[in-house]
N, CA and C atoms of all chains as a GROMACS GRO file, in nm:
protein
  576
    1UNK      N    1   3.315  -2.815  -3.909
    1UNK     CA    2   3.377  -2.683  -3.917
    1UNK      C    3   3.299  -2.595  -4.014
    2UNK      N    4   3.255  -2.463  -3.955
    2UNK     CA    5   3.213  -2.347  -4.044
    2UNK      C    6   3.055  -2.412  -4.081
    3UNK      N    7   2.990  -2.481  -4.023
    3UNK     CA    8   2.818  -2.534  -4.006
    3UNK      C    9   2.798  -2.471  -3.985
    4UNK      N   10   2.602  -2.440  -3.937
    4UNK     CA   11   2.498  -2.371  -3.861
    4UNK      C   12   2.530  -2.402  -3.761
    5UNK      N   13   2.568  -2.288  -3.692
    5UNK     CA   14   2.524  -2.308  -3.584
    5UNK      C   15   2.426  -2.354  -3.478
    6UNK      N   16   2.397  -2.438  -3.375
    6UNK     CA   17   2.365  -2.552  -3.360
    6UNK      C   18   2.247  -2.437  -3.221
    7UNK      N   19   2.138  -2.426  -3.261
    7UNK     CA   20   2.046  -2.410  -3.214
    7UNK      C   21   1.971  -2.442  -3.081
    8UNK      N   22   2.015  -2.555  -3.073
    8UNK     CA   23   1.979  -2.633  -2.983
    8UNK      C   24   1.830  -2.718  -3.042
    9UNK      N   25   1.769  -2.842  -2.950
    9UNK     CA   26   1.646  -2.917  -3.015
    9UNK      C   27   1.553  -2.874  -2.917
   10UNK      N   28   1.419  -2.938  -2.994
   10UNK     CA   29   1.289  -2.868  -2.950
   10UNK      C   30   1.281  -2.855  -2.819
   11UNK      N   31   1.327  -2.992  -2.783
   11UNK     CA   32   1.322  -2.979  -2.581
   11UNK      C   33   1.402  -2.889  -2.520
   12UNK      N   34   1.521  -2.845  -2.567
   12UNK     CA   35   1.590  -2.711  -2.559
   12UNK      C   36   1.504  -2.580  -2.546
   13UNK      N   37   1.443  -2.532  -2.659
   13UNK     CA   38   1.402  -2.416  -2.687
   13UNK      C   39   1.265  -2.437  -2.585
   14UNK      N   40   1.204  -2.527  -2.623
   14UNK     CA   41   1.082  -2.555  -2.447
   14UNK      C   42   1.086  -2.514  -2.362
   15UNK      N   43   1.236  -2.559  -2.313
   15UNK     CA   44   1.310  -2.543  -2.166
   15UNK      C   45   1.316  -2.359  -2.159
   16UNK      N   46   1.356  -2.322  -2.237
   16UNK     CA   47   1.424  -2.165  -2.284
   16UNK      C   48   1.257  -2.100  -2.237
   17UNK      N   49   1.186  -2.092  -2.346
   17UNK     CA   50   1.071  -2.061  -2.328
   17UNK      C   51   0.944  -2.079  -2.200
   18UNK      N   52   0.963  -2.193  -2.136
   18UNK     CA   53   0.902  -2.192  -1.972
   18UNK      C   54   0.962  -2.118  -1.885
   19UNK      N   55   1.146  -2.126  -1.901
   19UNK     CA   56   1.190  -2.070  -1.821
   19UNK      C   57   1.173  -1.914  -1.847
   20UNK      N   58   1.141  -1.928  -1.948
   20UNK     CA   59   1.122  -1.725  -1.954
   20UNK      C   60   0.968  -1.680  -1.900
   21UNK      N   61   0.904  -1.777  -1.933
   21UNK     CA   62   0.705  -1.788  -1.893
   21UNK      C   63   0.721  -1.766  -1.700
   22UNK      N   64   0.803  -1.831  -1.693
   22UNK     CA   65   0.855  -1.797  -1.478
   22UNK      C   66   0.907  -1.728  -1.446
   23UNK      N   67   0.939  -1.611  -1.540
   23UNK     CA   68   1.042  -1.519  -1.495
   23UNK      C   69   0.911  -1.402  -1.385
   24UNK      N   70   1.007  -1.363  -1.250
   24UNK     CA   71   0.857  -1.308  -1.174
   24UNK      C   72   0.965  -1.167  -1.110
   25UNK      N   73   0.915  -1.098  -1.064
   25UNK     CA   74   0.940  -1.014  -1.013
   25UNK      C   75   0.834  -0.955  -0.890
   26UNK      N   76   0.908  -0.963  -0.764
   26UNK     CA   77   0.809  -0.884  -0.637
   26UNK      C   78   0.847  -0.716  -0.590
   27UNK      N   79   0.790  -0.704  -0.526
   27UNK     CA   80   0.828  -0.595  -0.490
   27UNK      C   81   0.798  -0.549  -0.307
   28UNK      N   82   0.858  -0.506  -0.250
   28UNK     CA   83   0.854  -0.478  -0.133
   28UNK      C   84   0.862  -0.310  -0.104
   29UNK      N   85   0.795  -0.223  -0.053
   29UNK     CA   86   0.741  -0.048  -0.045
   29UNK      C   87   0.782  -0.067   0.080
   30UNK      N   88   0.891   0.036   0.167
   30UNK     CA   89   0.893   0.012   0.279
   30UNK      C   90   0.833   0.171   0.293
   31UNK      N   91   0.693   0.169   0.406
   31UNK     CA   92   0.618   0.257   0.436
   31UNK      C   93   0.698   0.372   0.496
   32UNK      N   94   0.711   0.446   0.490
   32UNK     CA   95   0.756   0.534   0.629
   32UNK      C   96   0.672   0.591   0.720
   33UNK      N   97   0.706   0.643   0.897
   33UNK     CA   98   0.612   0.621   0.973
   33UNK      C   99   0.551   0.786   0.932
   34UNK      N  100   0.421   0.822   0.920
   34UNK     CA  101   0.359   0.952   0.932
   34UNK      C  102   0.369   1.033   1.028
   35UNK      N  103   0.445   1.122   1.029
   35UNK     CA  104   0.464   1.205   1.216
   35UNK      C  105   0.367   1.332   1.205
   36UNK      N  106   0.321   1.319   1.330
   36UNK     CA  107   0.259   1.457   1.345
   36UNK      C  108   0.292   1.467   1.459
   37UNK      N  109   0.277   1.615   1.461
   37UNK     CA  110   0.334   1.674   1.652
   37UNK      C  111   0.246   1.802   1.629
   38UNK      N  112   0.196   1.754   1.794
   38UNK     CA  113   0.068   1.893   1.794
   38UNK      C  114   0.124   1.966   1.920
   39UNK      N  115   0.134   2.083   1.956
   39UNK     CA  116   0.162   2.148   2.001
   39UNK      C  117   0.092   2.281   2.060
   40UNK      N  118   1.367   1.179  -0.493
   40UNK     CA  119   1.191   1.142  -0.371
   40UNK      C  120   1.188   1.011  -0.292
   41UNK      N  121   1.174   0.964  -0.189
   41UNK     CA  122   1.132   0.867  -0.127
   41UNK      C  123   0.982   0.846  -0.126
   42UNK      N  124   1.041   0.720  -0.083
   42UNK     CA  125   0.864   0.690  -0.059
   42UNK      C  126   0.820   0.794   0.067
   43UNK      N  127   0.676   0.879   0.089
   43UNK     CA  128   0.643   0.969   0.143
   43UNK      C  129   0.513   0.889   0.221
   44UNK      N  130   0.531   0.994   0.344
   44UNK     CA  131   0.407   0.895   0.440
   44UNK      C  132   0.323   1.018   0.473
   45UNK      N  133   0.232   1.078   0.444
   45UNK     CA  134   0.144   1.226   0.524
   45UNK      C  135   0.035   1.193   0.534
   46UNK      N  136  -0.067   1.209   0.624
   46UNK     CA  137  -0.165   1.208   0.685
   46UNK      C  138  -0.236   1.360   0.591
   47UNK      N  139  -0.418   1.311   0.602
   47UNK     CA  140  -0.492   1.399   0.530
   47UNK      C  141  -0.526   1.478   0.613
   48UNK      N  142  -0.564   1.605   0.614
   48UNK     CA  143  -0.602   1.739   0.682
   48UNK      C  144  -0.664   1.667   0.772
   49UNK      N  145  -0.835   1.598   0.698
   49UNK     CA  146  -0.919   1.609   0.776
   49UNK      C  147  -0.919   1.477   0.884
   50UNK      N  148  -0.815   1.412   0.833
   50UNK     CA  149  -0.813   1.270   0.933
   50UNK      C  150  -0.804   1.280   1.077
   51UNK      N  151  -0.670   1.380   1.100
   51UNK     CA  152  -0.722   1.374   1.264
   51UNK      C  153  -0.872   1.431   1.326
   52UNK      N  154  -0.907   1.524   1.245
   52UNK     CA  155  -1.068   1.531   1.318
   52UNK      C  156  -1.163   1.419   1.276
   53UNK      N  157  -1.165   1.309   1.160
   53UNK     CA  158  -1.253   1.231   1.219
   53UNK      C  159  -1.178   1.133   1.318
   54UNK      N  160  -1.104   1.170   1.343
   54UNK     CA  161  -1.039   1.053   1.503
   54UNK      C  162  -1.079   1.116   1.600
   55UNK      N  163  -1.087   1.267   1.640
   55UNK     CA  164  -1.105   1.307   1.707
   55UNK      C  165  -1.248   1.344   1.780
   56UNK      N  166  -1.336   1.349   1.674
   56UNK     CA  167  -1.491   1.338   1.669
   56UNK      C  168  -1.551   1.252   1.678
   57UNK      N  169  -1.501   1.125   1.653
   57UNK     CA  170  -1.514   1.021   1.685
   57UNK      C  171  -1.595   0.936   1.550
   58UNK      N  172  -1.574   1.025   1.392
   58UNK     CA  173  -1.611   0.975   1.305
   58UNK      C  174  -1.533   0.846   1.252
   59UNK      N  175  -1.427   0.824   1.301
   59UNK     CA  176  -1.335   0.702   1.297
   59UNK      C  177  -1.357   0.651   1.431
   60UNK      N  178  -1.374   0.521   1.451
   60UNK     CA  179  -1.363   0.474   1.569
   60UNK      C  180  -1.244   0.427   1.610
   61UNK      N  181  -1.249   0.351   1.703
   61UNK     CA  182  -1.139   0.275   1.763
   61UNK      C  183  -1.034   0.232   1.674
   62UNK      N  184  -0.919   0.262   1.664
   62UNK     CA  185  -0.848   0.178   1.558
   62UNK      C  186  -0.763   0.069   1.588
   63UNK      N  187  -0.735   0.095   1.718
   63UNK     CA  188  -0.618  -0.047   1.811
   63UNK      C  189  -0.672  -0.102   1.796
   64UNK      N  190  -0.605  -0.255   1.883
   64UNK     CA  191  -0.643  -0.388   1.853
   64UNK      C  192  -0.746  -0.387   1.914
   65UNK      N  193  -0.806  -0.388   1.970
   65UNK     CA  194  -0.966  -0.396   2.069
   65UNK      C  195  -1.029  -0.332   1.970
   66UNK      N  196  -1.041  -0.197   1.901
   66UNK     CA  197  -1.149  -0.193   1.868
   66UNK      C  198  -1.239  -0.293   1.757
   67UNK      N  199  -1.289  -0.163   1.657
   67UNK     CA  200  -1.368  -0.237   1.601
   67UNK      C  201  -1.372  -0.138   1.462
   68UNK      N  202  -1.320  -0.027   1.430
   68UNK     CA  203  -1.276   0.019   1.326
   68UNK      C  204  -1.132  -0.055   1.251
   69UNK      N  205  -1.194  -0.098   1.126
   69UNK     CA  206  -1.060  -0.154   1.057
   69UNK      C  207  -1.039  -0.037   0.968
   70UNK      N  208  -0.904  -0.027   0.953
   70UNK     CA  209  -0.807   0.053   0.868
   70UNK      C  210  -0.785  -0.051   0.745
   71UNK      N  211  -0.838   0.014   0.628
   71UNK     CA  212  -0.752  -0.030   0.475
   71UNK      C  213  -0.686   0.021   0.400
   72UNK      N  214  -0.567  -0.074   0.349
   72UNK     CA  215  -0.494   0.007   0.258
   72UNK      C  216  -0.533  -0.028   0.129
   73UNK      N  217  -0.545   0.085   0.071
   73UNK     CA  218  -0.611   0.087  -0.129
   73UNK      C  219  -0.525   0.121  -0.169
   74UNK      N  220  -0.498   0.056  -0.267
   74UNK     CA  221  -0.364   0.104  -0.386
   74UNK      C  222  -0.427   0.183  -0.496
   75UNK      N  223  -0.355   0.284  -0.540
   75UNK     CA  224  -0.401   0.382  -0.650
   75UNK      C  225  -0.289   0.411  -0.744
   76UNK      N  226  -0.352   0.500  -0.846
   76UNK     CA  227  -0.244   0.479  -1.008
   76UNK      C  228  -0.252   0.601  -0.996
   77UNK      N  229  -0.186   0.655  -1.103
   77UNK     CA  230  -0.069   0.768  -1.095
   77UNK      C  231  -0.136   0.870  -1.104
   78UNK      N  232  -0.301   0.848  -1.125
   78UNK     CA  233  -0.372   0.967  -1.140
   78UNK      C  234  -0.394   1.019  -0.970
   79UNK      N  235  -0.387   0.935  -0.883
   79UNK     CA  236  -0.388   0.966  -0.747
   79UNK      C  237  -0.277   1.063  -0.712
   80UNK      N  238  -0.217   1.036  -0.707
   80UNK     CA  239  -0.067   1.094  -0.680
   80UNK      C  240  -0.058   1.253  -0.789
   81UNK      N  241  -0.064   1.257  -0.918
   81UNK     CA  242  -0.145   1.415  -0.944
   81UNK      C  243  -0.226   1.462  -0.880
   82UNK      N  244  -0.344   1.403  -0.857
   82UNK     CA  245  -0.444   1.483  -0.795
   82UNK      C  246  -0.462   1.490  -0.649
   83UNK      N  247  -0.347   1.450  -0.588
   83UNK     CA  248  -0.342   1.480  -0.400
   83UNK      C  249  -0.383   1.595  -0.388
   84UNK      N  250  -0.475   1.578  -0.294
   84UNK     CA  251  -0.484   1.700  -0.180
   84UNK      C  252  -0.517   1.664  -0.058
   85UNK      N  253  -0.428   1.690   0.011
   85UNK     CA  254  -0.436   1.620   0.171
   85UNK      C  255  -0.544   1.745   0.223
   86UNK      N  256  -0.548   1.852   0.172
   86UNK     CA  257  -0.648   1.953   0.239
   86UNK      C  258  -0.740   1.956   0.245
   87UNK      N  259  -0.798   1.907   0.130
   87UNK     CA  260  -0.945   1.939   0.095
   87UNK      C  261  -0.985   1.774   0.073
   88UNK      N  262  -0.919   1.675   0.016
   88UNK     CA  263  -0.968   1.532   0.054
   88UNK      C  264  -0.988   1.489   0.194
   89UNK      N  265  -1.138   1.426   0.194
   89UNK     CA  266  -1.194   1.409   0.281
   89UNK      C  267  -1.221   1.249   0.314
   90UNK      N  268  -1.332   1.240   0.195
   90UNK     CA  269  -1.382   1.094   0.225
   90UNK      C  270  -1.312   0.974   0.075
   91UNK      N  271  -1.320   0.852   0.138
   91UNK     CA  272  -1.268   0.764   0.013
   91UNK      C  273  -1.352   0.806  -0.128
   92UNK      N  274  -1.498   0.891  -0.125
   92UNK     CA  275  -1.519   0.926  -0.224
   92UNK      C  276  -1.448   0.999  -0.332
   93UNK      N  277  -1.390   1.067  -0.247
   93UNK     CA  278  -1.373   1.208  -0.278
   93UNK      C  279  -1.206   1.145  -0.398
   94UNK      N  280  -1.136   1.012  -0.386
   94UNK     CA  281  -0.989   0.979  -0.446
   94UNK      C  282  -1.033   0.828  -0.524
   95UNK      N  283  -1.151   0.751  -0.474
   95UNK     CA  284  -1.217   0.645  -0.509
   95UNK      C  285  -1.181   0.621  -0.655
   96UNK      N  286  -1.189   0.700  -0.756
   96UNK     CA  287  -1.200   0.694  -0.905
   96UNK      C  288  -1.043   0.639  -0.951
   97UNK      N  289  -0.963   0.673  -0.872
   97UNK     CA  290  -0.788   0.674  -0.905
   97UNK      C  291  -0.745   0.578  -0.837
   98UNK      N  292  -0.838   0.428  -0.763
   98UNK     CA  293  -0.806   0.365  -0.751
   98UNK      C  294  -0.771   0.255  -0.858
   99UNK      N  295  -0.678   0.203  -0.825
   99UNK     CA  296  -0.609   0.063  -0.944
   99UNK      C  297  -0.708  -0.043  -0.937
  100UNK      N  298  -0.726  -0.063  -1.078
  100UNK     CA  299  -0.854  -0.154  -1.124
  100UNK      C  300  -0.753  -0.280  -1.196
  101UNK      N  301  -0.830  -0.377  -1.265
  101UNK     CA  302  -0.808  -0.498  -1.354
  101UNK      C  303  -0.700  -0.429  -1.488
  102UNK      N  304  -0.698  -0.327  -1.493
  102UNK     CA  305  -0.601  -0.248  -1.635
  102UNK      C  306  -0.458  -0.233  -1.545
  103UNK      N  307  -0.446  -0.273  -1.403
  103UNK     CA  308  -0.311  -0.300  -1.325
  103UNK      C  309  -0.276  -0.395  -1.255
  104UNK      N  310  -0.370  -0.461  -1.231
  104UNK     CA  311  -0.360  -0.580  -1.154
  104UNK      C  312  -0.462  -0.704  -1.176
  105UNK      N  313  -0.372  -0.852  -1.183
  105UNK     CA  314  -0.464  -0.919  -1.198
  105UNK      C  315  -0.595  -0.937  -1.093
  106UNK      N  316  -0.662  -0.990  -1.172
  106UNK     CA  317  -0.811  -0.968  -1.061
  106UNK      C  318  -0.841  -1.072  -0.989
  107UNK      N  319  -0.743  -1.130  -0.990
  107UNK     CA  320  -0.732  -1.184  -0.812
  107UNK      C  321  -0.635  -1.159  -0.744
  108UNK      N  322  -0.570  -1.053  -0.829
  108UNK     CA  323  -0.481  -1.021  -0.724
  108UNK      C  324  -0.480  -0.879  -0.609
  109UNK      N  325  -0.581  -0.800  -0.686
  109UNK     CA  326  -0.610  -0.687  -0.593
  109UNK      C  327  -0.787  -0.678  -0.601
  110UNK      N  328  -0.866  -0.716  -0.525
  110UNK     CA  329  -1.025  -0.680  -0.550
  110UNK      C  330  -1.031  -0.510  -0.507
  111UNK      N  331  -1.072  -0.493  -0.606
  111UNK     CA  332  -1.101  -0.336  -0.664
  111UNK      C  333  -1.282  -0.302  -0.557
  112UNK      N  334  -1.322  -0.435  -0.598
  112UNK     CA  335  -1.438  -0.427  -0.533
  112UNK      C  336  -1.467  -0.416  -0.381
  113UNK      N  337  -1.340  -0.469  -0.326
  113UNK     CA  338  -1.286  -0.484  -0.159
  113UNK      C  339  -1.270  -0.342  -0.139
  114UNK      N  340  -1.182  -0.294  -0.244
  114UNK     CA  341  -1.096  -0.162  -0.191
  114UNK      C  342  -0.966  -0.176  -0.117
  115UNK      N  343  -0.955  -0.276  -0.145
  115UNK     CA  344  -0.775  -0.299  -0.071
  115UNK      C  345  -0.819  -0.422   0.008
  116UNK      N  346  -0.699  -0.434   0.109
  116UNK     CA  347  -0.705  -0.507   0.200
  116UNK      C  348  -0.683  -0.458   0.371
  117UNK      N  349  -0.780  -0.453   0.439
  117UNK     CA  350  -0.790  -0.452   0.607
  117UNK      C  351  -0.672  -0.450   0.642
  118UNK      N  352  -0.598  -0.398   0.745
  118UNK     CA  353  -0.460  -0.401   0.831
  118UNK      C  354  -0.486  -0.518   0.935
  119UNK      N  355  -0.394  -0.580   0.984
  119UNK     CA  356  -0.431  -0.695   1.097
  119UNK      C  357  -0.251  -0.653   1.171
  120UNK      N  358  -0.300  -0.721   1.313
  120UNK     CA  359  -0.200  -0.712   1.400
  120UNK      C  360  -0.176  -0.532   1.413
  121UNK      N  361  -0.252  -0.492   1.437
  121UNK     CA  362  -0.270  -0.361   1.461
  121UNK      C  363  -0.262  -0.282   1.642
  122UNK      N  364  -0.188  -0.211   1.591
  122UNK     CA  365  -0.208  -0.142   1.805
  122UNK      C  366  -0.199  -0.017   1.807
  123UNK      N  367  -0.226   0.031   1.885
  123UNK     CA  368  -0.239   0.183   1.954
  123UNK      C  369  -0.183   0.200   2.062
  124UNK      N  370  -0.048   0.234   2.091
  124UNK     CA  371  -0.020   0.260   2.262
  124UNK      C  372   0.040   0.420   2.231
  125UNK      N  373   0.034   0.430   2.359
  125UNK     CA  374   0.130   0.583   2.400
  125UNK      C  375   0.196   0.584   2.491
  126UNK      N  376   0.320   0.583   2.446
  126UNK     CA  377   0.481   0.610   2.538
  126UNK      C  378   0.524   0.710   2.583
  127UNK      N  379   0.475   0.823   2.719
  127UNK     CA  380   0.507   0.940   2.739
  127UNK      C  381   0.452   1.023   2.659
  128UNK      N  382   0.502   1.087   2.579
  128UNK     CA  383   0.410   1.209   2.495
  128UNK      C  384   0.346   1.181   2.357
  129UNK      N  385   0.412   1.040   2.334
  129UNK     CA  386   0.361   1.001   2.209
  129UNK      C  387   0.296   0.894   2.185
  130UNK      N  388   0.186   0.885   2.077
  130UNK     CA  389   0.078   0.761   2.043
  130UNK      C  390   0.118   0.702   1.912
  131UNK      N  391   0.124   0.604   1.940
  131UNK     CA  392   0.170   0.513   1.801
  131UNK      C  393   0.067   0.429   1.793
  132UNK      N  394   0.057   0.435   1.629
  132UNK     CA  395  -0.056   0.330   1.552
  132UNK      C  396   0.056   0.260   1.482
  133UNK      N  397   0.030   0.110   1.528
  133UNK     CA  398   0.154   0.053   1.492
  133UNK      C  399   0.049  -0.085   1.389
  134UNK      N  400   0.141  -0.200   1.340
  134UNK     CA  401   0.136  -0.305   1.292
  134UNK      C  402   0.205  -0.381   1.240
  135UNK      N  403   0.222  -0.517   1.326
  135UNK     CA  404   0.349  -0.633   1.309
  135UNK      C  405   0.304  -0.682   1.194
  136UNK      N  406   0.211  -0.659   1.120
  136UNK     CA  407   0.156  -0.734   0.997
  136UNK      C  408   0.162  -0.666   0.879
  137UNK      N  409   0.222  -0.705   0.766
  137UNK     CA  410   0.250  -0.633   0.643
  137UNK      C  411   0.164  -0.657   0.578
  138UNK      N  412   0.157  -0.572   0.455
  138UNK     CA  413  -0.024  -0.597   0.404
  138UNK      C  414   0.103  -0.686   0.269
  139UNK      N  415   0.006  -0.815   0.199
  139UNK     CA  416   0.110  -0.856   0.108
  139UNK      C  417  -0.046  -0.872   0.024
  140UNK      N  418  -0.053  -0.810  -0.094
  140UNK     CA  419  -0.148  -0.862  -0.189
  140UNK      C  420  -0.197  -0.969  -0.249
  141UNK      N  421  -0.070  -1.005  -0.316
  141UNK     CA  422  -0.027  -1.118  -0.364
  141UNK      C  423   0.129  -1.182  -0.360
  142UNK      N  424   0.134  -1.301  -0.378
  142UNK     CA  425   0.250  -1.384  -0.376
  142UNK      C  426   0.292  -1.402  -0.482
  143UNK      N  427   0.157  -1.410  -0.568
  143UNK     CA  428   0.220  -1.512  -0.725
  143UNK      C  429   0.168  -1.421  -0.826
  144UNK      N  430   0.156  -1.282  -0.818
  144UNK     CA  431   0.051  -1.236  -0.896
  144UNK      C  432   0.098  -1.077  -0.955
  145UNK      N  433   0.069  -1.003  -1.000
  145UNK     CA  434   0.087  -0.876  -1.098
  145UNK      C  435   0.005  -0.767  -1.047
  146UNK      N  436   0.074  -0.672  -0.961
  146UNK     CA  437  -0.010  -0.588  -0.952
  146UNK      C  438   0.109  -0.432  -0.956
  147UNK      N  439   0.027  -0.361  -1.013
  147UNK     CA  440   0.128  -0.240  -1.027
  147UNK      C  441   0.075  -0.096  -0.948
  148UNK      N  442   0.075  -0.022  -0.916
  148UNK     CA  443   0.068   0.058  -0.807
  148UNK      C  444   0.140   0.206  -0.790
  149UNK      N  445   0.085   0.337  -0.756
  149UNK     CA  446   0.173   0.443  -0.758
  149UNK      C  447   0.168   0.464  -0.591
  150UNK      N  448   0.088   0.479  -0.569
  150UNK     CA  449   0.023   0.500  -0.394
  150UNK      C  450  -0.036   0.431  -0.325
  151UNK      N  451  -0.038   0.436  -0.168
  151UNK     CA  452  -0.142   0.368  -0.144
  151UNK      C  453  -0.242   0.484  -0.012
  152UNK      N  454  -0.335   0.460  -0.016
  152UNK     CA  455  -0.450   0.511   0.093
  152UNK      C  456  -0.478   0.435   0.188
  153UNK      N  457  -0.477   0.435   0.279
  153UNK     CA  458  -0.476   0.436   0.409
  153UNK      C  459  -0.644   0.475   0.467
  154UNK      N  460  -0.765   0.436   0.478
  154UNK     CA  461  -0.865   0.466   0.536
  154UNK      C  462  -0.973   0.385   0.661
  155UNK      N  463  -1.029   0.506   0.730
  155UNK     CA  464  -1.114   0.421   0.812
  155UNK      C  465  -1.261   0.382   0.760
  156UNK      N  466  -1.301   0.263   0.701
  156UNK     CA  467  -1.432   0.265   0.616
  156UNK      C  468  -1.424   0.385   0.503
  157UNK      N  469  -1.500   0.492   0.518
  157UNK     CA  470  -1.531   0.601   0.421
  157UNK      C  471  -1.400   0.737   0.440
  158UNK      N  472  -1.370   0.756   0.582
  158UNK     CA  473  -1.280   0.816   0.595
  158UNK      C  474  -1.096   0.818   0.552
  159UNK      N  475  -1.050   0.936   0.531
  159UNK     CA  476  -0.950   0.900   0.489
  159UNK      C  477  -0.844   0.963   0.596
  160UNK      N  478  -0.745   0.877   0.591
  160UNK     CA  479  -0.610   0.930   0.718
  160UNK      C  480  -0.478   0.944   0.642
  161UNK      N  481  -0.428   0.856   0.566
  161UNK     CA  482  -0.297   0.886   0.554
  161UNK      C  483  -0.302   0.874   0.392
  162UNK      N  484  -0.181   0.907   0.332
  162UNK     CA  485  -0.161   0.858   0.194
  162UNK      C  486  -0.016   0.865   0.156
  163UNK      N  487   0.051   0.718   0.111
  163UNK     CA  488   0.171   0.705   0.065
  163UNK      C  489   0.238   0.710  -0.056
  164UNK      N  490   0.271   0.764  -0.103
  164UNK     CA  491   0.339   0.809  -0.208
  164UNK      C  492   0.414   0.709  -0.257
  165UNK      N  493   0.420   0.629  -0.337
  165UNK     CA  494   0.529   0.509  -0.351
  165UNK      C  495   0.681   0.563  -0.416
  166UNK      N  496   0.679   0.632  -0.467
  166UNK     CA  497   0.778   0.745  -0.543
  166UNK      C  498   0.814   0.669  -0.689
  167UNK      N  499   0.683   0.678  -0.756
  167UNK     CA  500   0.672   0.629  -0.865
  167UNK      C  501   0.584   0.498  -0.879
  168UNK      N  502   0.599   0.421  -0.971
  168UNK     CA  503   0.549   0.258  -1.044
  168UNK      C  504   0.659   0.173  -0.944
  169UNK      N  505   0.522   0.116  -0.875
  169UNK     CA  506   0.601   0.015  -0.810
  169UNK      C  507   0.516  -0.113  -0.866
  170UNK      N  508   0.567  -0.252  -0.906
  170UNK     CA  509   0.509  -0.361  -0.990
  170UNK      C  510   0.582  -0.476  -0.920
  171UNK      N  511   0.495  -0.614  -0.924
  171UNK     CA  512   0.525  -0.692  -0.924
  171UNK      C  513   0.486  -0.827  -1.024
  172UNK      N  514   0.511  -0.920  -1.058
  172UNK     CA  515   0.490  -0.941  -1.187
  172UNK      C  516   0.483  -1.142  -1.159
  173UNK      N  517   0.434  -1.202  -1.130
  173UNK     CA  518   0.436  -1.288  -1.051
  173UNK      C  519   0.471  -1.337  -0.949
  174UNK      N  520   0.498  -1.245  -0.880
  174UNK     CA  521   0.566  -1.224  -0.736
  174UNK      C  522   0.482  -1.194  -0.642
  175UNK      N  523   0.577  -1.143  -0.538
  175UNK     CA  524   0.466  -1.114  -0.430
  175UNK      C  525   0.476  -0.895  -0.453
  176UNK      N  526   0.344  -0.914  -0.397
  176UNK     CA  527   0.351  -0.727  -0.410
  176UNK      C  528   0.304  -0.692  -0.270
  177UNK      N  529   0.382  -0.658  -0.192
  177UNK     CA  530   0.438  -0.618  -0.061
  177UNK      C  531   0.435  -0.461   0.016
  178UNK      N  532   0.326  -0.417   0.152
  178UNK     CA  533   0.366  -0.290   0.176
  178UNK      C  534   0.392  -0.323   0.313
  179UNK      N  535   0.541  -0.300   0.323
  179UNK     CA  536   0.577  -0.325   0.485
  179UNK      C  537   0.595  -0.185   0.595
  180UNK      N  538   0.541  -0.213   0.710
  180UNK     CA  539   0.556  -0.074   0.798
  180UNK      C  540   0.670  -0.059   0.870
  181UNK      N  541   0.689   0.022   0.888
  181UNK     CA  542   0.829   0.091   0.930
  181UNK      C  543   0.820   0.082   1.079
  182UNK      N  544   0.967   0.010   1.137
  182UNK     CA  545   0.956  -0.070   1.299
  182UNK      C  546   0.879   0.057   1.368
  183UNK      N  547   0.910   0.197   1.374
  183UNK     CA  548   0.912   0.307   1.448
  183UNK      C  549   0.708   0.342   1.407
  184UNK      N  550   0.651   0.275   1.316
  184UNK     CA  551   0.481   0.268   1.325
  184UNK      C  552   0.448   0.304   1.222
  185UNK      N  553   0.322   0.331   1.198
  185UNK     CA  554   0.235   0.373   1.079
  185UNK      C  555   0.236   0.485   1.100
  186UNK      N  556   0.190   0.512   1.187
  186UNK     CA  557   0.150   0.693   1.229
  186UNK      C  558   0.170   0.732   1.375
  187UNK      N  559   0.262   0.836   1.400
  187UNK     CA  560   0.302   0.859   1.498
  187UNK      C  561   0.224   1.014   1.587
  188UNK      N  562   0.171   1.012   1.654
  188UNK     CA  563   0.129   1.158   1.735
  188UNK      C  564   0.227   1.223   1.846
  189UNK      N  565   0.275   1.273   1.818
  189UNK     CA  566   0.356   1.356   1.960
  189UNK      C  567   0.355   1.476   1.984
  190UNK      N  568   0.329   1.514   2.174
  190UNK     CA  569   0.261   1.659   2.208
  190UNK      C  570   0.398   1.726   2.236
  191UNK      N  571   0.428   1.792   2.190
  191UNK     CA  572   0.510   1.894   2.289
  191UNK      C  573   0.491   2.011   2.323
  192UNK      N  574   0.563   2.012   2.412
  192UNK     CA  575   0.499   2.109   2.562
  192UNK      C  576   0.589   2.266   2.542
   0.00000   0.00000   0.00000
């Protein structure tokens, strides 16, 4: 009762830290079509 | 703003002159798309831009993308699965194939260009920083085509 709070151990914070090293993001642009009209 | 799709002044005359060749699947002119940074997108001019020289400098280098993930030196990447038909009054430049850069990789991007070799045809506006960041970085075409021509009478 009323300790440090418990941090977690090294293989913890490892885990924390790879999983943040994989963090990814893509992205997808959807084109739209170019119109021309000749007349 | 959306993402924006317009064709350059002078593009339909080199299609028409025959300074672009063939672009359907038979031919033998490939279409590439080049990604460019935000200095592209200031300095548009669909009027007076002509050749890939003329926007070349505002293409996205190694300071946006990792360098295997976009070759700067390529200039983009070729279109594949490409066609040309015309349905009644209208010609569609179409493609079942999405251009994907990368899968696993970082590339960030405002626009992209659209050219035949030296010539230039279209240019897309991404409507802002579009990034991907170990992911895939993706430009997909719209079912209805790339570029559409229609006559009316």
């Amino acid at each position: 009762m009323g300790g440090k709070p418990n941090k977690g151990t090294k293989a913890d914070k490892r885990l924390k830290k790879n999983h943040k090293k994989k963090q990814s993001k893509s992205v997808s642009i959807g084109a739209p079509t170019a119109t021309n009209k000749i007349k | 703003m959306a993402v924006e799709h317009t064709m350059y002044g002078a593009g339909l005359k080199n299609m028409l002159n025959g300074s672009i060749g063939n672009i359907g699947s038979s031919g033998t002119e490939l279409v590439t798309l080049s990604l460019m940074t935000s200095a592209a997108v200031a300095a548009l001019d669909l009027s007076t831009d002509e050749y890939w020289a003329d926007v070349l400098a505002n293409q996205v280098s190694t300071t946006y993308c990792g360098s295997t993930d976009y070759s700067t030196a390529d200039g983009g990447k070729p279109l594949t699965g490409v066609s040309l038909a015309t349905t009644g009054m209208a010609t569609l430049f179409a493609s079942s194939t999405d251009v994907v850069f990368t899968t696993t990789g970082t590339v960030k991007a405002w626009a992209g260009v659209l050219r035949a070799t030296s010539y230039l045809v279209s240019f897309i506006d991404f409507d802002g920083e579009q990034k991907s960041e170990n992911g895939t970085f993706r430009v997909n075409w719209n079912s209805s085509g790339i570029i559409r021509f229609s006559v009316t009478t």
